[in-house]
Backbone as CSV, one residue per row, in Angstrom:
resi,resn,N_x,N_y,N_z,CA_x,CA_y,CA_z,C_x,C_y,C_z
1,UNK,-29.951,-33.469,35.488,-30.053,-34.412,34.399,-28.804,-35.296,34.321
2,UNK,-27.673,-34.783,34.519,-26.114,-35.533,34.522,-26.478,-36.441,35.743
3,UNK,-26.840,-36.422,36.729,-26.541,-37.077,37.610,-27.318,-38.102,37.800
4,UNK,-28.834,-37.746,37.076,-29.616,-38.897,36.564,-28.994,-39.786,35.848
5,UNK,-28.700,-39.135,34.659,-27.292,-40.357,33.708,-26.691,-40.792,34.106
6,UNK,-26.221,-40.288,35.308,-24.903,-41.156,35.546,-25.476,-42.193,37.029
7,UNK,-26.546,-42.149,37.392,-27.293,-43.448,38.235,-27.792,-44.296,37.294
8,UNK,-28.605,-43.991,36.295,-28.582,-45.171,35.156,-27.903,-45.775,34.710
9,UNK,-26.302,-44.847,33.931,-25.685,-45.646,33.428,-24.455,-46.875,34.629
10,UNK,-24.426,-45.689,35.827,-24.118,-47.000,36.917,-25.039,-48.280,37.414
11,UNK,-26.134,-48.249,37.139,-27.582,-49.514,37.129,-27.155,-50.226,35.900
12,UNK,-27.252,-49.447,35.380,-26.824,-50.447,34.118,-25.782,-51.108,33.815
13,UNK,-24.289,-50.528,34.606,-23.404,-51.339,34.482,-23.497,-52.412,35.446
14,UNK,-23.742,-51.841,36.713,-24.012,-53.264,37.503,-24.925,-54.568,36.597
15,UNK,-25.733,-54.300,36.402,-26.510,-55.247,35.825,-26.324,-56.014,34.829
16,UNK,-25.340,-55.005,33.924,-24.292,-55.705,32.680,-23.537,-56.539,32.767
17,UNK,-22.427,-56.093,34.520,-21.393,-56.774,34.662,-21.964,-57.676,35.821
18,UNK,-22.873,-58.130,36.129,-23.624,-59.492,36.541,-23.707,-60.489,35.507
19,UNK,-24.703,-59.827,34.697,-24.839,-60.674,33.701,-23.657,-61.672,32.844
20,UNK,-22.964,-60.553,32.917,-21.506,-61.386,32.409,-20.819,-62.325,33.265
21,UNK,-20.898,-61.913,34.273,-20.258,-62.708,35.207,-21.094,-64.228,35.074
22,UNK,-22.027,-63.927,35.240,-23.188,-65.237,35.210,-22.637,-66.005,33.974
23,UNK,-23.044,-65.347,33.207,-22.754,-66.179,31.985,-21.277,-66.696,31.422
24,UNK,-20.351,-65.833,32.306,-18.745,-66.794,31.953,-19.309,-67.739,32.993
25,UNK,-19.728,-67.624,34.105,-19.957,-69.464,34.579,-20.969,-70.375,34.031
26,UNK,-21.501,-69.868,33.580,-22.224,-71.157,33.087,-21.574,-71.230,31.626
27,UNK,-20.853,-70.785,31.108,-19.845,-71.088,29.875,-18.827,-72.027,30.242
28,UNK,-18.347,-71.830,32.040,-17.257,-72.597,32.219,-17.533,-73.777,32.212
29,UNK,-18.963,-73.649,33.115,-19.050,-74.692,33.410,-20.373,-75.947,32.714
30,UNK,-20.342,-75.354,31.491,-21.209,-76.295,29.932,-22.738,-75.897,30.706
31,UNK,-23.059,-74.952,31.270,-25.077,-74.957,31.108,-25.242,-73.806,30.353
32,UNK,-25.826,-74.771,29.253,-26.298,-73.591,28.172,-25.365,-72.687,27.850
33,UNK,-23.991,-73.420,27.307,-22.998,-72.841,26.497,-23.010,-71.769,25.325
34,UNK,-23.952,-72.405,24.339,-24.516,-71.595,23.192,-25.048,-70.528,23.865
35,UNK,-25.487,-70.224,24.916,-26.631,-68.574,25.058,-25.595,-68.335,26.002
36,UNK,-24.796,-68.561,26.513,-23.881,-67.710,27.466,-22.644,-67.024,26.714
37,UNK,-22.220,-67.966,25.747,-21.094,-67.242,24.570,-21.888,-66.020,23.673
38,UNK,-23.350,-66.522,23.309,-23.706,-65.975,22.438,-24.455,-64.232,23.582
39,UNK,-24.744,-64.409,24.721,-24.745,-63.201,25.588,-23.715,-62.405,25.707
40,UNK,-22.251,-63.161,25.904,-20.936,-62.424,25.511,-20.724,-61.504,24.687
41,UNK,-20.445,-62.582,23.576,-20.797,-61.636,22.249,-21.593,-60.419,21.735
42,UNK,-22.765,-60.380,21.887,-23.812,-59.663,21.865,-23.350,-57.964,22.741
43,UNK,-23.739,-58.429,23.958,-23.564,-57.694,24.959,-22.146,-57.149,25.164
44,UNK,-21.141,-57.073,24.723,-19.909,-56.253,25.376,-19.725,-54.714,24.871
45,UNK,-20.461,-54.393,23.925,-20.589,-53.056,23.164,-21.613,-52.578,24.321
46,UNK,-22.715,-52.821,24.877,-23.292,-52.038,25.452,-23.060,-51.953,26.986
47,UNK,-22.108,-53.089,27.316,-21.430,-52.901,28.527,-19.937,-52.001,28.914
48,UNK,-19.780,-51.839,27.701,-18.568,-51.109,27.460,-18.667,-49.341,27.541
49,UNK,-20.017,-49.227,26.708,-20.732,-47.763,26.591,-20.762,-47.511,28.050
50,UNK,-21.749,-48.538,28.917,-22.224,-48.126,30.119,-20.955,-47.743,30.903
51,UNK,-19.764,-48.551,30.801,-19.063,-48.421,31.847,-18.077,-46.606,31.211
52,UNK,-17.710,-46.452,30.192,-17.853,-45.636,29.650,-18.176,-44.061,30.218
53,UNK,-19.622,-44.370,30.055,-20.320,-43.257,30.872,-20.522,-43.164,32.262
54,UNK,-20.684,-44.319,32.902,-20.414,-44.184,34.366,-19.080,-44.140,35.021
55,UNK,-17.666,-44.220,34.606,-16.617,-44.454,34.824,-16.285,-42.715,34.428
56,UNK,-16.672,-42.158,33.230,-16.376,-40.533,32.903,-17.290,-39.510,33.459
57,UNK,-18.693,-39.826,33.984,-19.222,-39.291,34.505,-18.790,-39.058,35.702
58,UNK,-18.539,-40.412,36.730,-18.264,-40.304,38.611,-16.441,-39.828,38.350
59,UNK,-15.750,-39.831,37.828,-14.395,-38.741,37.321,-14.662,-37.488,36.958
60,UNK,-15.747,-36.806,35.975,-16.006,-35.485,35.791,-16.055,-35.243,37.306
61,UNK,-17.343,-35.548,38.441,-17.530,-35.351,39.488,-16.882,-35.263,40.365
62,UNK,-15.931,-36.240,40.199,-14.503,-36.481,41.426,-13.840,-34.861,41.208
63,UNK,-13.539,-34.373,39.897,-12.493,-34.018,39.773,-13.296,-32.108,39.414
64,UNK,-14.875,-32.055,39.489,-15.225,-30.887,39.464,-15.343,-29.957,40.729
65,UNK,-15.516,-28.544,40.976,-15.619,-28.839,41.938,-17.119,-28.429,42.410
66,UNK,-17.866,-28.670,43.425,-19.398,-28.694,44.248,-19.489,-27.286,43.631
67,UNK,-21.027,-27.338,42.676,-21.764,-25.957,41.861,-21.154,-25.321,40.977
68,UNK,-20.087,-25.895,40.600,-19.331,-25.500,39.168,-19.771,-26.340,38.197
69,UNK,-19.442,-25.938,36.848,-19.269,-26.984,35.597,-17.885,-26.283,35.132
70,UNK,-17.474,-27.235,34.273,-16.321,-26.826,33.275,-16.679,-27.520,32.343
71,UNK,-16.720,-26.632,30.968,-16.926,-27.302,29.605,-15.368,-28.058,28.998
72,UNK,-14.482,-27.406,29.489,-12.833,-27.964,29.757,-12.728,-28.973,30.026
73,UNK,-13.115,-29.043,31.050,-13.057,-30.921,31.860,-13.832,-31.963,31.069
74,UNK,-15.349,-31.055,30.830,-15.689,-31.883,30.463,-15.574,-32.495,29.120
75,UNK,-14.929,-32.320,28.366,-13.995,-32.297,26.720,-13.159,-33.074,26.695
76,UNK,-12.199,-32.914,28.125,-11.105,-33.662,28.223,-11.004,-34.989,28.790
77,UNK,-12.815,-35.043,29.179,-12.403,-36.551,29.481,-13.445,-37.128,28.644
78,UNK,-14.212,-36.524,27.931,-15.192,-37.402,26.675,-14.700,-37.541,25.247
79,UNK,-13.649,-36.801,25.118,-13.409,-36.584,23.890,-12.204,-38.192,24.127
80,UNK,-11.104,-38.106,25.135,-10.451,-39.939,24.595,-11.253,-40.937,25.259
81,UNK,-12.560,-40.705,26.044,-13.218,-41.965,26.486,-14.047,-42.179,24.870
82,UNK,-15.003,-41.217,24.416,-15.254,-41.436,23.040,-14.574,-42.217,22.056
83,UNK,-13.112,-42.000,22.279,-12.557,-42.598,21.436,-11.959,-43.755,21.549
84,UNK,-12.052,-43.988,22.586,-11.622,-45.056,23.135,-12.974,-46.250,22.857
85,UNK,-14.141,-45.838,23.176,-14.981,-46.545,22.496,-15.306,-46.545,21.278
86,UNK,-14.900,-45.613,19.955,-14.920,-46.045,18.762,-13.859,-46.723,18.251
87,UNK,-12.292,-46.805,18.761,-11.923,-47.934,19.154,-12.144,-49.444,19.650
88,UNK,-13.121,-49.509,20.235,-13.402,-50.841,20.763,-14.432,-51.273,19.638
89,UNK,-15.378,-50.503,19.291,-16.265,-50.727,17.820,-15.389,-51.553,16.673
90,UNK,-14.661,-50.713,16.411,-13.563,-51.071,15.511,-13.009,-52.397,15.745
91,UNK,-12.544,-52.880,16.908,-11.574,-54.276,17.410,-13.014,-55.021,17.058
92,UNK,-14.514,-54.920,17.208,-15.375,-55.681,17.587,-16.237,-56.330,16.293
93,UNK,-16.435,-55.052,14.898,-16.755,-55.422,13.738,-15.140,-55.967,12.605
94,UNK,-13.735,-55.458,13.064,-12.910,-55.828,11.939,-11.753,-56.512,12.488
């Protein structure tokens, strides 16, 4: 099931961080300014999650080792990525 999550949430970041990319150029460069700022905007909370989970997930993995789990590890790297994204919540509503 983890490793399912963590191919989604890597699909999903690719696809996030396309999208963005796309849309800072056509921001740079004036096509359809209004929907490329306003895709920015919108979208960086759920590109942030994704990367998030795919960035703490392929690190749990790096750093577990083959047919183990650790509930240790895995604490220690969700508990300041968590917070690190209710942090970014915070910069994004105040």
């Amino acid at each position: 099931m983890i490793l399912y999550l963590r191919s989604l949430a890597g699909c999903a970041f690719y696809v996030l961080g396309t999208s963005f990319f796309v849309a800072a150029l056509l921001l740079r460069n004036d096509i359809e300014p209004r929907m490329a700022a306003w895709w920015l905007q919108v979208a960086e909370l759920p590109f942030a999650l994704c990367a998030i989970f795919y960035g703490g997930l392929s690190l749990y993995f790096s750093l577990c080792k083959p047919g183990r789990s650790s509930m240790l590890l895995a604490w220690g790297i969700g508990v300041p990525l968590g917070l690190f994204f209710l942090f970014l919540v915070f910069l994004n509503f105040f």
